[in-house]
Backbone bond lengths (Angstrom), bond angles and torsions (degrees), N, CA, C in turn:
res aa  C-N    CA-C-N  psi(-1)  N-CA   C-N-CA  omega(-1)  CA-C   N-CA-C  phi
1 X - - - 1.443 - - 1.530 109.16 -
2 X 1.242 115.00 118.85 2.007 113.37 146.94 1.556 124.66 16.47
3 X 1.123 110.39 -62.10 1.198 145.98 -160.28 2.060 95.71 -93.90
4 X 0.777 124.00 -39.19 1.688 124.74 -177.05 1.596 100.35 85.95
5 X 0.743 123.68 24.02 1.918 123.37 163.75 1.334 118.87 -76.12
6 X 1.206 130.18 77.59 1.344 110.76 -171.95 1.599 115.21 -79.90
7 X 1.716 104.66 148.06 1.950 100.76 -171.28 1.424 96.11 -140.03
8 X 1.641 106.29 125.20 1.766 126.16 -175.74 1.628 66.74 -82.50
9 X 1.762 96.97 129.63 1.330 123.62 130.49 1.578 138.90 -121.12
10 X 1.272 156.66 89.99 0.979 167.00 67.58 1.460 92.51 81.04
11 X 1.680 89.68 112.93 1.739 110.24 165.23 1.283 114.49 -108.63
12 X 1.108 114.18 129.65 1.869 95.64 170.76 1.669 104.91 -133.29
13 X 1.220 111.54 139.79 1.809 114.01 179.76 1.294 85.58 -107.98
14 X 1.505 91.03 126.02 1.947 116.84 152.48 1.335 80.68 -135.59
15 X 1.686 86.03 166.69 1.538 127.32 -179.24 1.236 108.48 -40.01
16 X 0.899 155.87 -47.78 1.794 151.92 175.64 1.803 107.95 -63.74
17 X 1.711 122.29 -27.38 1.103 116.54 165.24 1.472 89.87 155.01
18 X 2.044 95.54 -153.95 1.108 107.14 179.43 1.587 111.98 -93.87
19 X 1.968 124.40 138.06 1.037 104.85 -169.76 1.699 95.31 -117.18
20 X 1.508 128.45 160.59 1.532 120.02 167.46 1.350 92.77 -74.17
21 X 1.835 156.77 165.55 1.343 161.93 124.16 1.501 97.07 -97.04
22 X 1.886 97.15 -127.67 1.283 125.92 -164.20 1.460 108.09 -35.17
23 X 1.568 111.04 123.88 1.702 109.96 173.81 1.425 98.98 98.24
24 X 1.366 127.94 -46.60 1.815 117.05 -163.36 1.309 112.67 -50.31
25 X 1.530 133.19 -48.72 0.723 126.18 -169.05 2.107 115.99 -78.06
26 X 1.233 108.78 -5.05 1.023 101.28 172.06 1.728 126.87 -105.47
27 X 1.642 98.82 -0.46 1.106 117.53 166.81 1.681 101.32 -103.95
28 X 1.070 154.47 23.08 1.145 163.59 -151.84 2.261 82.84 -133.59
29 X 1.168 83.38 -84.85 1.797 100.99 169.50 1.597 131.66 -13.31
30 X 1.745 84.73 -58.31 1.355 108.10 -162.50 1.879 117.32 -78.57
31 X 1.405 96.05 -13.32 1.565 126.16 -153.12 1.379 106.04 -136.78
32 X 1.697 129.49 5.51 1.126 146.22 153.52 1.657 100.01 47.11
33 X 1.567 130.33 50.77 1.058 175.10 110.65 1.380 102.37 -1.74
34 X 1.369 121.95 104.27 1.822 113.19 178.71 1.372 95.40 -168.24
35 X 1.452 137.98 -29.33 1.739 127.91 -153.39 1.538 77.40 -90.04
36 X 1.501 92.20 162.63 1.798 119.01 -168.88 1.186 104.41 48.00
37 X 1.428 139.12 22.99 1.783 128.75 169.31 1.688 99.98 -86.28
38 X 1.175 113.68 159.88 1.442 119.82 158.85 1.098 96.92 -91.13
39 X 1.364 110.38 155.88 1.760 121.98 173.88 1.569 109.13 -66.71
40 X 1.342 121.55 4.82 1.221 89.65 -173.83 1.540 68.74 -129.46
41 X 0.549 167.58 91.15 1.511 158.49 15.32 1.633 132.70 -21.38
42 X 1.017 98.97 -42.47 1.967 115.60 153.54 1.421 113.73 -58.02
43 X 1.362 110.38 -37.19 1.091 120.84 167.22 1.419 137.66 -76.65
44 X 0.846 116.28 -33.56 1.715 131.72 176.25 1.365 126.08 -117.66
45 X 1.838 106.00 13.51 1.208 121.77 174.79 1.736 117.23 45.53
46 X 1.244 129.38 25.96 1.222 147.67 163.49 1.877 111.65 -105.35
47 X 1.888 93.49 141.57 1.301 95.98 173.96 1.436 114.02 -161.27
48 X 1.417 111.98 135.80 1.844 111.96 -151.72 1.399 95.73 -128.20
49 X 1.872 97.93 93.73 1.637 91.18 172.00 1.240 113.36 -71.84
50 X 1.511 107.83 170.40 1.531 123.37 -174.75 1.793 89.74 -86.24
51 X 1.573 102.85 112.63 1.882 101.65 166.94 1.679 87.97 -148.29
52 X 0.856 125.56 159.34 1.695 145.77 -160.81 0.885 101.65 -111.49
53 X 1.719 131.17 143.93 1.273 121.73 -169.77 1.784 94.68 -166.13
54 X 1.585 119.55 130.92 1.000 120.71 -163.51 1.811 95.84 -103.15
55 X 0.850 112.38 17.39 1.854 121.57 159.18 1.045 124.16 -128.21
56 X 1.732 100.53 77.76 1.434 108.00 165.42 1.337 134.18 -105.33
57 X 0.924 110.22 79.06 1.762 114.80 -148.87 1.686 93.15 -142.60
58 X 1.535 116.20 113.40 2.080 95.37 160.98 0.982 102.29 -78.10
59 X 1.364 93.13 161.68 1.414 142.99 164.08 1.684 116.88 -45.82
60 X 1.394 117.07 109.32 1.299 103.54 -179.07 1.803 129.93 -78.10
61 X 0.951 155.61 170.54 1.322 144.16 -166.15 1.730 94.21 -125.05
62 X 1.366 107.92 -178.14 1.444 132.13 148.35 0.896 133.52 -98.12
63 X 1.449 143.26 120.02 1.426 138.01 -155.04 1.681 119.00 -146.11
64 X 1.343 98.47 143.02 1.994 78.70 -178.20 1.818 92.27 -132.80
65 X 0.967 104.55 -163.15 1.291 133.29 -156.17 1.543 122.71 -92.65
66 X 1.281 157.48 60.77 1.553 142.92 -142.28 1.251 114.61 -117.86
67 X 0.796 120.87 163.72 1.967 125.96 -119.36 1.972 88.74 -90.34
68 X 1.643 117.64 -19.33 1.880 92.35 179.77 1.672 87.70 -96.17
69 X 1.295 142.72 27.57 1.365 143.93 172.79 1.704 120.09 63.11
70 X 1.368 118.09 24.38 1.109 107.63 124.65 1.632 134.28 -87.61
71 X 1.029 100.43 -174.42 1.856 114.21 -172.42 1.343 122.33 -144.13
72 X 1.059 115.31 109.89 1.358 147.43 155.95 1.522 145.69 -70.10
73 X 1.109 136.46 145.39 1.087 124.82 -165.93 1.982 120.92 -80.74
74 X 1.746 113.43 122.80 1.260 85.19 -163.89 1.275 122.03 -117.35
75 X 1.559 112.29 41.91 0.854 154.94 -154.80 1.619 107.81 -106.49
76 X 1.540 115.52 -17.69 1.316 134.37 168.57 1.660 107.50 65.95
77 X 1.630 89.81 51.82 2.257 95.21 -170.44 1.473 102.73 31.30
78 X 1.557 114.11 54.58 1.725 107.05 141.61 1.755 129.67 -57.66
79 X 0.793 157.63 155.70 1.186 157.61 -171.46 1.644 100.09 -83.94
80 X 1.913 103.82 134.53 1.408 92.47 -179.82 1.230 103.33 -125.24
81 X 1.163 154.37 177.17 1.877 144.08 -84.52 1.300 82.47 -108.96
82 X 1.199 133.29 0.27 1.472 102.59 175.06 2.047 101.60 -102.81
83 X 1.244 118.31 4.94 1.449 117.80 -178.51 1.643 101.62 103.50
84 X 1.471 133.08 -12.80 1.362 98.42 -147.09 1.864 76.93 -128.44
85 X 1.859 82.65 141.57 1.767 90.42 -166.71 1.787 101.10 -65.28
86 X 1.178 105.93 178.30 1.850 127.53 -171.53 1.466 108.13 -161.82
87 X 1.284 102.57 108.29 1.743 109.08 154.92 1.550 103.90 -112.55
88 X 2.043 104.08 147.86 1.356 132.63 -178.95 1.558 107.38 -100.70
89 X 1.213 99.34 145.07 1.249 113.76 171.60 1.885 112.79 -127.53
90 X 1.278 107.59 107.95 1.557 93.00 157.62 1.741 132.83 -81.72
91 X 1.050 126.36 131.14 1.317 95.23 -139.90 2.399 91.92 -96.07
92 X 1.266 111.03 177.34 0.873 105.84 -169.86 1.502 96.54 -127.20
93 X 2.019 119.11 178.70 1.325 116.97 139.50 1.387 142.34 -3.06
94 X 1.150 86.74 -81.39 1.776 127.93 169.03 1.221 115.60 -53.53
95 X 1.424 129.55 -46.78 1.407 124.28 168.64 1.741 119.77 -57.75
96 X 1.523 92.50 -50.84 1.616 105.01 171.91 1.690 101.14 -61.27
97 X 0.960 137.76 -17.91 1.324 113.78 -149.41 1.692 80.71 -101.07
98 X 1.559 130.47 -60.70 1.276 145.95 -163.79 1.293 119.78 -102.72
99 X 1.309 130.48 -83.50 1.705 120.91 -171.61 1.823 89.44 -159.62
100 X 1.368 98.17 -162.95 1.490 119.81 -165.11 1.641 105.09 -143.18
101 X 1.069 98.48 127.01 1.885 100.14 159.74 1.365 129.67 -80.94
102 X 1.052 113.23 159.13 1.698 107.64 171.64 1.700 98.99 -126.20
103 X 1.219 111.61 128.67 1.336 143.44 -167.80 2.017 101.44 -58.94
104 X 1.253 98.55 88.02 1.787 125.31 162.95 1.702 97.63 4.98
105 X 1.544 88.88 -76.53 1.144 111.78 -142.28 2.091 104.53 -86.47
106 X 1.320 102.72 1.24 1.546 133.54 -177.92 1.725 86.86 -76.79
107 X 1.484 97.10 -62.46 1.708 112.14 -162.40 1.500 103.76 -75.93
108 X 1.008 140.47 -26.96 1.511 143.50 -166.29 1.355 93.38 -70.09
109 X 1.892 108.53 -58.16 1.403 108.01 -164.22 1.702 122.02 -82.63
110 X 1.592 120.64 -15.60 0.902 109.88 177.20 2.036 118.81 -111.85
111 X 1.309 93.61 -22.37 1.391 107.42 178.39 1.203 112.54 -96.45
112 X 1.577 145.40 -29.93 1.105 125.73 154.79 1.485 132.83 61.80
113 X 1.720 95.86 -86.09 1.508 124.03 173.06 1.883 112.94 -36.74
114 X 1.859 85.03 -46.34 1.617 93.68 -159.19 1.407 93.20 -121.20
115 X 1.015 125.23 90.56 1.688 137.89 -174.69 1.211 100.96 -93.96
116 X 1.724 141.96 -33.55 1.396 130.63 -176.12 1.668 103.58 -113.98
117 X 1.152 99.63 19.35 1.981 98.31 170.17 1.562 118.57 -52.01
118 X 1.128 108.82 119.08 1.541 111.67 161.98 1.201 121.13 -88.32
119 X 1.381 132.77 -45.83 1.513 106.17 177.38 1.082 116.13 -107.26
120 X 1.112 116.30 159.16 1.251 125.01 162.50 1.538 133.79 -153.98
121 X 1.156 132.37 172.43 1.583 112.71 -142.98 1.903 97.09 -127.29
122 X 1.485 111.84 151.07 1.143 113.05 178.12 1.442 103.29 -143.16
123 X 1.518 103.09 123.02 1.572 120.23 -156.64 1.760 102.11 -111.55
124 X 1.075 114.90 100.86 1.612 127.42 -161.13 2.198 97.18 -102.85
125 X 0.975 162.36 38.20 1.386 130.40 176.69 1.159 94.37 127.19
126 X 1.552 122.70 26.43 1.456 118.14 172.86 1.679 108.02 89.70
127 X 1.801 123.73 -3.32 1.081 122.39 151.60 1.134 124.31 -125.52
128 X 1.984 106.33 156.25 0.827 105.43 -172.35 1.389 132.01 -120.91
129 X 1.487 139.57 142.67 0.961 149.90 -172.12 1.534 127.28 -81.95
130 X 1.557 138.22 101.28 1.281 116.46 179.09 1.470 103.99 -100.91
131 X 1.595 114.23 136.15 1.298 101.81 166.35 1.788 96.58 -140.66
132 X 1.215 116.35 170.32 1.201 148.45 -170.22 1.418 118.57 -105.29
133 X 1.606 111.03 131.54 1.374 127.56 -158.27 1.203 128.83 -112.22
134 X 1.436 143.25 139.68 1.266 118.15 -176.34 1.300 113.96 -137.67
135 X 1.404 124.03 132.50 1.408 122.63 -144.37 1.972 97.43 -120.42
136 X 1.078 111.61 148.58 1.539 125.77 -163.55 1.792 89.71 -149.40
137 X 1.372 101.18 165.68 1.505 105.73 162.96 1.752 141.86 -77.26
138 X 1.070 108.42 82.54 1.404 134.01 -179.80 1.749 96.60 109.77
139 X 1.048 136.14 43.07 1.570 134.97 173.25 1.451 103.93 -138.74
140 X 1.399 105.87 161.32 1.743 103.64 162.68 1.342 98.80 -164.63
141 X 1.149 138.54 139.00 1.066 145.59 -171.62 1.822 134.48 -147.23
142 X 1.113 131.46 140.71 1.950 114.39 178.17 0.658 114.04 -37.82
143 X 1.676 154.13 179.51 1.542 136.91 167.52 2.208 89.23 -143.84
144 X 1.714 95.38 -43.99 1.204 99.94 170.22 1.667 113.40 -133.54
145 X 1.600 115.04 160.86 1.571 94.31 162.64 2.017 103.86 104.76
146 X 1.198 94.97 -25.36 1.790 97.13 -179.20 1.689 84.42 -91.94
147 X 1.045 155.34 -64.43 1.448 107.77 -150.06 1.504 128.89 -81.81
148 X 1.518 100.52 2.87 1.734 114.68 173.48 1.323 85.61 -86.81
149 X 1.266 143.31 -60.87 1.664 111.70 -170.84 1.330 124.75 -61.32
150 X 1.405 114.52 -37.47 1.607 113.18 167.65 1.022 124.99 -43.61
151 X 1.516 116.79 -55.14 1.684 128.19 177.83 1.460 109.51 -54.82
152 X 1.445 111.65 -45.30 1.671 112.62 -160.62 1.497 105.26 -82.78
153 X 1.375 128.60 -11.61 1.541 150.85 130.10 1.138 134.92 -65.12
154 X 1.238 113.92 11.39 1.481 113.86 165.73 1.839 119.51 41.77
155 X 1.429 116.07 36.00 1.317 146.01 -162.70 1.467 100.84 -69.68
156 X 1.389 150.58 153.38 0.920 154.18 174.44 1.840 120.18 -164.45
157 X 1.423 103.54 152.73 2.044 81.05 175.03 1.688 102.69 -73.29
158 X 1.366 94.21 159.32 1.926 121.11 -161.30 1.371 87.48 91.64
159 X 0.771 158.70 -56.09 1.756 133.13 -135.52 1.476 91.38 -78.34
160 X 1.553 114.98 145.30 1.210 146.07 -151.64 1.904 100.09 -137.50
161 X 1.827 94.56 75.92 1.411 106.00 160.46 1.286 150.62 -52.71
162 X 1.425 133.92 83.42 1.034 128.79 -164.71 2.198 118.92 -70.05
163 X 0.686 104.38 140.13 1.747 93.99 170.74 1.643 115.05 -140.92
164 X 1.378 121.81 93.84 1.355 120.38 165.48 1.128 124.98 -103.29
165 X 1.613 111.82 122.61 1.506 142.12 -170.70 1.811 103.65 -53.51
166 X 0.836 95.26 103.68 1.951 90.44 -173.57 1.614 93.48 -109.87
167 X 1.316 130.50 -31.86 1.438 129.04 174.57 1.144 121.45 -121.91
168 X 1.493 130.12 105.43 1.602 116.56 -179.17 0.906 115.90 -104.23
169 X 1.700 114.36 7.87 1.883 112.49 154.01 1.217 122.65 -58.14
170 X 1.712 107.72 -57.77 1.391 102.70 -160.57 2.047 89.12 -108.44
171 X 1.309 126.59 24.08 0.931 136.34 -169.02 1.718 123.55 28.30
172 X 1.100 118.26 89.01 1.743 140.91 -160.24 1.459 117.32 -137.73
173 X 1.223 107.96 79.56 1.938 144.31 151.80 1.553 106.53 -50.29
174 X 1.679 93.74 95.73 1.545 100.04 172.21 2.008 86.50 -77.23
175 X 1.036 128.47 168.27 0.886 156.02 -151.93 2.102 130.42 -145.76
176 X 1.081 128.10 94.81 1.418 114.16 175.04 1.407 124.86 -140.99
177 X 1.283 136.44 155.40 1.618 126.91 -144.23 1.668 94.48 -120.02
178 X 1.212 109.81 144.75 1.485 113.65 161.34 1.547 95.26 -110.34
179 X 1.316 121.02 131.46 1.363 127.92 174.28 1.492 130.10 -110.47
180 X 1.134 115.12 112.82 2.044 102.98 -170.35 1.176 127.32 -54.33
């Protein structure tokens, strides 16, 4: 920079492309960074330049089987070849009908930092989703914000939710569906 500030920003390619994460928003901040943003990029401190990329394919996970028949990752969101952890969701009835959890022991090990975070964002196809969280002892769950992403995803039970943690600052779940 001009100025001699230097700022690590964090690229990560998933299947929708290349996205800026870790750092953007504080180099976004720092550098008072806003003309040519969409507002909801100003807004959600995310920004997906246009760069071309001949690996567009996600990342597949490991997954098993759990006893009300969704599926999860059991792999305990280990990090997969690109570094950045992923828990699965198969989704059920019940999910469609009410909300979704996020896996305790997902959040213990990678979020930590931010143990009473409420929002957090899920970035599907170049959009993004904020929804709101609600935290209990050893649970966590949507509270608002899951049935506008479901709907605007065309979500159903069988679909096999992917969620990889690409930012655990501002906490930002790129997101992708395997569909039956």
């Amino acid at each position: 920079m001009p100025n001699g500030t230097r700022w690590e920003v964090r690229l990560v390619q998933i299947a929708s492309g290349c996205h800026f994460c870790v750092g953007w928003s504080d180099f976004r901040r720092g550098n008072n960074v806003s003309h040519g943003l969409t507002e909801e990029e100003e807004d959600n401190e995310v920004y997906t330049p246009d760069i071309e990329s001949s690996d567009d394919h996600p990342p597949s996970g490991v997954e098993s089987d759990s006893a009300d028949g969704s599926q999860s990752s059991d792999d305990r969101g280990a990090p997969d070849e690109d570094e950045y952890p992923t828990w699965t969701l198969k989704l059920t009835r019940s999910h469609i009908k009410r909300t979704i959890e996020l896996p305790h022991e997902f959040w213990q090990l990678h979020l930590r930092a931010a143990p009473q975070q409420n929002v957090v964002h899920f970035l599907v196809d170049g959009q993004t989703w904020r929804v709101l969280l609600k935290h209990s002892p050893g649970k966590i769950w949507v509270k608002h914000g899951w049935r506008g992403f479901k709907d605007a995803n065309a979500l159903f039970p069988g679909v096999r939710c992917h969620f990889k943690l690409v930012d655990a600052q501002d906490i930002q779940f790129y997101v992708w569906f395997d569909r039956p």
